[in-house]
PDB file as gemmi writes it, atoms N, CA and C in Angstrom:
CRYST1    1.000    1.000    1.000  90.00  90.00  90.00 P 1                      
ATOM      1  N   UNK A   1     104.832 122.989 110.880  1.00  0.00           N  
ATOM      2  CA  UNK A   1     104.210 122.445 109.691  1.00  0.00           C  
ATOM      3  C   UNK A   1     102.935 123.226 109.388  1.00  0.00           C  
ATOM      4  N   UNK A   2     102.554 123.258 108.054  1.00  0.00           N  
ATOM      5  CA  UNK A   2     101.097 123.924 108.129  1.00  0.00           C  
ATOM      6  C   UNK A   2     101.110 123.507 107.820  1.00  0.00           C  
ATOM      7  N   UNK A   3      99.221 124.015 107.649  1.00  0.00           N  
ATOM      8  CA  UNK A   3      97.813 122.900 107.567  1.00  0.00           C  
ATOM      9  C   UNK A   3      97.914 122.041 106.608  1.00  0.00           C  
ATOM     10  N   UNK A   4      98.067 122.430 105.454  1.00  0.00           N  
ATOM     11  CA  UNK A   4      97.962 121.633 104.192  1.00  0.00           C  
ATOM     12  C   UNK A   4      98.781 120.499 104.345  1.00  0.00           C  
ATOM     13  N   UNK A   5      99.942 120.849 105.032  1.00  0.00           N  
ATOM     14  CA  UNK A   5     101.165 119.548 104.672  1.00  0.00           C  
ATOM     15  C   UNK A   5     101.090 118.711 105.915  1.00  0.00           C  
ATOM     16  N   UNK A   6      99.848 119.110 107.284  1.00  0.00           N  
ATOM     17  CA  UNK A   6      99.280 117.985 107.891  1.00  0.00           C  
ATOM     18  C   UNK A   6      98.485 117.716 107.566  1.00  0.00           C  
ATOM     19  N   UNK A   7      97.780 118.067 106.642  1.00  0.00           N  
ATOM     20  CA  UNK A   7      96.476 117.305 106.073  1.00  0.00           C  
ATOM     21  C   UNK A   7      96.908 116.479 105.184  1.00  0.00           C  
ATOM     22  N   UNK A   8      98.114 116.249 104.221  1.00  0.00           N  
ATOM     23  CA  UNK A   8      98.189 115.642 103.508  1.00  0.00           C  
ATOM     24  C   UNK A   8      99.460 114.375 104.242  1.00  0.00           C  
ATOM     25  N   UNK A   9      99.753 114.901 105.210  1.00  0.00           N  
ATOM     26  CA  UNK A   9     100.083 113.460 105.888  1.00  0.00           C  
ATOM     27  C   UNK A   9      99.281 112.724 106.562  1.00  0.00           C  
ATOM     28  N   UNK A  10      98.485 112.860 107.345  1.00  0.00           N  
ATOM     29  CA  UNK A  10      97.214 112.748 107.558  1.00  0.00           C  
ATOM     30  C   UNK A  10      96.599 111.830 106.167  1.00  0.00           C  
ATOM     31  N   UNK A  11      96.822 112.179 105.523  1.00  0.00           N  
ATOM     32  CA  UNK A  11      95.951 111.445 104.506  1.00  0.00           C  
ATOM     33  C   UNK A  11      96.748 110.611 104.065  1.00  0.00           C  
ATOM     34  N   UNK A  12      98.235 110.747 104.032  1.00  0.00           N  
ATOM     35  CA  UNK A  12      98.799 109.434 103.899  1.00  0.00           C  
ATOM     36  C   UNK A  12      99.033 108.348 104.685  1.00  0.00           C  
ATOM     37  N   UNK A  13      99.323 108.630 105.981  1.00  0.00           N  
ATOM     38  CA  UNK A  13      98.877 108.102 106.847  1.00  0.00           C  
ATOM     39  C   UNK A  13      97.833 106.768 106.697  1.00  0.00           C  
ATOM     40  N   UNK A  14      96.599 107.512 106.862  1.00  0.00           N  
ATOM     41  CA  UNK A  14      95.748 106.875 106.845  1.00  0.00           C  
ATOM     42  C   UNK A  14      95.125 105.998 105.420  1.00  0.00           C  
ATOM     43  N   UNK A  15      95.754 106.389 104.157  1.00  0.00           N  
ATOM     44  CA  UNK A  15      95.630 105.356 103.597  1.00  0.00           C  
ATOM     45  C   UNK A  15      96.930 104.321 103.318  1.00  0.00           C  
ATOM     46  N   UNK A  16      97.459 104.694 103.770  1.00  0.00           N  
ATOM     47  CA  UNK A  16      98.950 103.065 104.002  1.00  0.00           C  
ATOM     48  C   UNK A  16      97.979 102.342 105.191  1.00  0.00           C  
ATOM     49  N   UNK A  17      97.420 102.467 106.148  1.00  0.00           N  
ATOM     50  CA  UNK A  17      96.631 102.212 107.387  1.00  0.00           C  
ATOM     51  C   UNK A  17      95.404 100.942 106.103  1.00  0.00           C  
ATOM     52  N   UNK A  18      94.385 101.847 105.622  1.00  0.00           N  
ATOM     53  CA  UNK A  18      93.796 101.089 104.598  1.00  0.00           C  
ATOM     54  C   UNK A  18      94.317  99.805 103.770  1.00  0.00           C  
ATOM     55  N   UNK A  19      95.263 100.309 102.764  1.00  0.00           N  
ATOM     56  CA  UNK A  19      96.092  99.236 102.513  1.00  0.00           C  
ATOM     57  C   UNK A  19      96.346  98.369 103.055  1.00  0.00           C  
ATOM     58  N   UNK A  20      96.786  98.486 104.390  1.00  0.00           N  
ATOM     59  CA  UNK A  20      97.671  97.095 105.145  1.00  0.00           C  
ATOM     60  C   UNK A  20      96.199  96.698 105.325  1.00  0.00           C  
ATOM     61  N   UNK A  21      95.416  96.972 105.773  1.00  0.00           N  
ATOM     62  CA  UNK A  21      93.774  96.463 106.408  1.00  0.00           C  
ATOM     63  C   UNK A  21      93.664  95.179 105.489  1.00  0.00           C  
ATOM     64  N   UNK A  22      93.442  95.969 103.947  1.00  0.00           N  
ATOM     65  CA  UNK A  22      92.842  95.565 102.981  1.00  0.00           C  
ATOM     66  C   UNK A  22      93.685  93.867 102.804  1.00  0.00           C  
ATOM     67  N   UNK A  23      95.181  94.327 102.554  1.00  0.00           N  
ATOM     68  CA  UNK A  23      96.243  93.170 101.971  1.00  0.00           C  
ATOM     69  C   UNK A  23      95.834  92.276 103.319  1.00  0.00           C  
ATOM     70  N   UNK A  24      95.865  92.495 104.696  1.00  0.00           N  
ATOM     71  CA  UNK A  24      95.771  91.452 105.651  1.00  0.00           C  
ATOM     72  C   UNK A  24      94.373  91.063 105.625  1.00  0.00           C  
ATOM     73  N   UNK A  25      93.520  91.797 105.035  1.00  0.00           N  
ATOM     74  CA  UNK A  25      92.048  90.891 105.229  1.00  0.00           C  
ATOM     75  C   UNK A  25      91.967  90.047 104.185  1.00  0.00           C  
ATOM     76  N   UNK A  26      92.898  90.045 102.714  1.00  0.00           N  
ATOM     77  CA  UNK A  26      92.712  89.136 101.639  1.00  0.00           C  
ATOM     78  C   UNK A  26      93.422  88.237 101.759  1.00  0.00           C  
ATOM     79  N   UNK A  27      94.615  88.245 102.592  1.00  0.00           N  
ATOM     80  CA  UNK A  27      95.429  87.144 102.372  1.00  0.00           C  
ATOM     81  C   UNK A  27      94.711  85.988 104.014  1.00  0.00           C  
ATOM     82  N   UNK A  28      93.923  86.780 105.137  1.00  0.00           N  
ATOM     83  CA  UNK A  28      93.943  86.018 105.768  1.00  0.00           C  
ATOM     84  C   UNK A  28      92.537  85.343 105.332  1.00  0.00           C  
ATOM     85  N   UNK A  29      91.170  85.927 104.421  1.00  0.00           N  
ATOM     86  CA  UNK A  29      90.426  85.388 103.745  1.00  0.00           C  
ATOM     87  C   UNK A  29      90.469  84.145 103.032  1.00  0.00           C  
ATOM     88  N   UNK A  30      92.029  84.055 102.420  1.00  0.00           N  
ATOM     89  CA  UNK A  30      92.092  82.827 101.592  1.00  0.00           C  
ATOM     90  C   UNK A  30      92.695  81.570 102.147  1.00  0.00           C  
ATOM     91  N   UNK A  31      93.184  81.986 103.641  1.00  0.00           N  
ATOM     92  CA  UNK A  31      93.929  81.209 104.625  1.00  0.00           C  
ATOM     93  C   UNK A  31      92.405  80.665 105.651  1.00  0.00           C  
ATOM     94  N   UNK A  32      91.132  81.314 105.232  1.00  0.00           N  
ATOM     95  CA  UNK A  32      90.436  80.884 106.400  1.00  0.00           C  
ATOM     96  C   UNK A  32      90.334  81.413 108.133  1.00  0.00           C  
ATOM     97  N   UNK A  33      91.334  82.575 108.257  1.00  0.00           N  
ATOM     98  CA  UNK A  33      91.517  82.909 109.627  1.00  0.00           C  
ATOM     99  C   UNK A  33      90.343  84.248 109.603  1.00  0.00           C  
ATOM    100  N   UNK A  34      89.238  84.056 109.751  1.00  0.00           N  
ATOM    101  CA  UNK A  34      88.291  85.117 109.912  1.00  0.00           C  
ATOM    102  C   UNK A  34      88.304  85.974 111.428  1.00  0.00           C  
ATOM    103  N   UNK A  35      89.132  84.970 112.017  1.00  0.00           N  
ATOM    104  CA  UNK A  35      89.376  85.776 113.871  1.00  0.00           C  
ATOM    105  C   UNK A  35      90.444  86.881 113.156  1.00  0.00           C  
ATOM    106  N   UNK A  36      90.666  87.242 112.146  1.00  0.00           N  
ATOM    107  CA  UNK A  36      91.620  88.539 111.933  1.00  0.00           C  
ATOM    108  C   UNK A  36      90.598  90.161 111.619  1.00  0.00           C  
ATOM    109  N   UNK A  37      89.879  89.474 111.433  1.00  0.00           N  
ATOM    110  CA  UNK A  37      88.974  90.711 111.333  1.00  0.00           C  
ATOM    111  C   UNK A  37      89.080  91.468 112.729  1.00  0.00           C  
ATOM    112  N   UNK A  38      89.730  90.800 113.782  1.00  0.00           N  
ATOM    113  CA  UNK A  38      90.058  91.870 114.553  1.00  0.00           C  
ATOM    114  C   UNK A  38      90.873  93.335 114.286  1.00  0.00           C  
ATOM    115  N   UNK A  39      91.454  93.091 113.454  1.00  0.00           N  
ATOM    116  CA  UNK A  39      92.801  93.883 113.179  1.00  0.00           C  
ATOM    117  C   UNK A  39      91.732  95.516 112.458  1.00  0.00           C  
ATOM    118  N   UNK A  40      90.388  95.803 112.543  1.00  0.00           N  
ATOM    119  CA  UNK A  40      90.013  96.699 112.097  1.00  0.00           C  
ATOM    120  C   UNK A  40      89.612  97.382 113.197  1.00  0.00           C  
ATOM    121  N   UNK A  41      89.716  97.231 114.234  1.00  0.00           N  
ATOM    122  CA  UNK A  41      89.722  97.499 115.963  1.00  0.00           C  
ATOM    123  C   UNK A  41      91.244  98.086 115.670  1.00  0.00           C  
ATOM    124  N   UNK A  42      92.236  97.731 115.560  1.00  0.00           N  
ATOM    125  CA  UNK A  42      93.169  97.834 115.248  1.00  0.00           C  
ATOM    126  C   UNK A  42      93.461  99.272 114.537  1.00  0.00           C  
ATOM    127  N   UNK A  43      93.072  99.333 113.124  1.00  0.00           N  
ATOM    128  CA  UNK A  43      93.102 100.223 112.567  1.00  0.00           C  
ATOM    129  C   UNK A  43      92.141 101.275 112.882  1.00  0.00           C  
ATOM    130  N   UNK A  44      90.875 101.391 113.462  1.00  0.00           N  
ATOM    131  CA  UNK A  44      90.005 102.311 113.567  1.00  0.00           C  
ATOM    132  C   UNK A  44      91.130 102.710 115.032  1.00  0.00           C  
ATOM    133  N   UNK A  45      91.850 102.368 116.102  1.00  0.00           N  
ATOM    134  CA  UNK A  45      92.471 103.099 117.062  1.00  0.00           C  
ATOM    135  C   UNK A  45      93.724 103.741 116.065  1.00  0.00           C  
ATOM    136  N   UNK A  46      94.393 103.235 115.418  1.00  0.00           N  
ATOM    137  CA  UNK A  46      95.438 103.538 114.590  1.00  0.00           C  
ATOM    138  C   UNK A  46      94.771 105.161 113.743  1.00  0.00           C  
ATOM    139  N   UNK A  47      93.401 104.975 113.471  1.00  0.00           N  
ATOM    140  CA  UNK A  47      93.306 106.000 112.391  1.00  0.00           C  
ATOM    141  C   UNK A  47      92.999 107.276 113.583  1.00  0.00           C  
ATOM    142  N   UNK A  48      92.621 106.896 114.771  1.00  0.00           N  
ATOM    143  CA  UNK A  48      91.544 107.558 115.472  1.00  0.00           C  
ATOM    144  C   UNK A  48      92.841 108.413 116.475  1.00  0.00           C  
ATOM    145  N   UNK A  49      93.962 107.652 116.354  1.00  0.00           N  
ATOM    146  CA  UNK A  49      95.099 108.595 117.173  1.00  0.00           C  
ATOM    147  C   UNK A  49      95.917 109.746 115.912  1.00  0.00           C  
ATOM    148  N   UNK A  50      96.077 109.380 114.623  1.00  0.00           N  
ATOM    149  CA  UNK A  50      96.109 110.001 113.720  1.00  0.00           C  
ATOM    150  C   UNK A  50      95.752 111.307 113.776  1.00  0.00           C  
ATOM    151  N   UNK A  51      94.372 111.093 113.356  1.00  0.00           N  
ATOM    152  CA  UNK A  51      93.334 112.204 113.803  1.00  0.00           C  
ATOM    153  C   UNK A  51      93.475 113.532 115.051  1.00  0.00           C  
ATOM    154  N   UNK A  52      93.625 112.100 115.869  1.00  0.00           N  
ATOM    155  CA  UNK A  52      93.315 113.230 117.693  1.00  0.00           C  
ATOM    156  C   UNK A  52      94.943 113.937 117.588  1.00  0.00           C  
TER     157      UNK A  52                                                      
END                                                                             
């Protein structure tokens, strides 16, 4: 693969990663479950193996 076309998975990647963050922090916001804010522990290892 070259660079470009891992950089741009890489970047997709990581924003489907965002997305899900985002949709699970709004829907569990309106449910009251604030113990989900774990799930960005979650994604910062998710983005951080991406990366490495």
């Amino acid at each position: 693969m070259s660079d470009n076309t891992v950089k741009h998975l890489v970047s997709f990647l990581a924003t489907i990663c965002c997305l899900l963050a985002y949709i699970a922090g709004y829907f569990s916001g309106l449910s009251g479950w604030w113990w989900t804010g774990v799930t960005v522990i979650i994604v910062y290892g998710l983005i951080y193996r991406l990366i490495d």
